[in-house]
N, C-alpha and C positions, 0 to 999 in steps of 0.2 A: 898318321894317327896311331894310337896305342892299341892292344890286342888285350885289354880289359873290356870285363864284361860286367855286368851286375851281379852275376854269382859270385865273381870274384872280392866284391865289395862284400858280400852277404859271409864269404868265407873267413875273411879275417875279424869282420864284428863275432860271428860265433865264436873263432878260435881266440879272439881277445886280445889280436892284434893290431891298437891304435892307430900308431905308423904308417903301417899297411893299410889300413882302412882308409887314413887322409891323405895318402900317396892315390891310392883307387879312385876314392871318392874325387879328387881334383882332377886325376886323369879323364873322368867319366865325366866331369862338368866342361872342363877345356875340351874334349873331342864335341861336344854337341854344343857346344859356343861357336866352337871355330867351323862349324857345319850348320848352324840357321846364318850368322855370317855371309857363309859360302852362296847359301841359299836367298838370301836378301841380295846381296851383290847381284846373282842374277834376274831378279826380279824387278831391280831398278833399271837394270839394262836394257831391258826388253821393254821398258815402258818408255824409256829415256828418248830412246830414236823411233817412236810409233811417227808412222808416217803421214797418218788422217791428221788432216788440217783442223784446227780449232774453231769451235761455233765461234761465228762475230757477235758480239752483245752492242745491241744499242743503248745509247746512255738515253736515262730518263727526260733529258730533257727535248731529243727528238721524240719520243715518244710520246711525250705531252704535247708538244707542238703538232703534231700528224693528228692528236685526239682533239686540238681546239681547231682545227681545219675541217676534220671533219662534218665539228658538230656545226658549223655556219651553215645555213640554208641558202643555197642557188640563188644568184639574182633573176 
């Protein structure tokens, strides 16, 4: 990564050099692109291979079925 800082963007807009400033300014955008990047990558990671097993969901139609069971009274 680059050894730009924000003073150093702040220094070439006061001295009133353009160039310099869009050379900064891009350096100072691509180093904290390529660092949430960095940073997402490992966040995907760590959720990717979580090892807790998944809740089971039952489909509604068991579950109407278990609720019309229910509601029949005992012969």
């Amino acid at each position: 990564m680059n050894d730009v800082t924000v003073h150093d963007l702040i220094a070439h807009a006061y001295d009133q050099k353009p160039i310099e400033f869009q050379s900064t300014f891009n350096n100072l955008i691509a180093d904290r692109i390529v660092k949430a990047i960095d940073d997402r990558k490992v966040e995907v990671a760590q959720t990717m291979f979580n090892t807790e097993e998944p809740e089971e969901f039952e489909s509604e139609t068991e579950h109407t079925d278990q609720e019309e069971t229910e509601d029949v009274p005992a012969a």
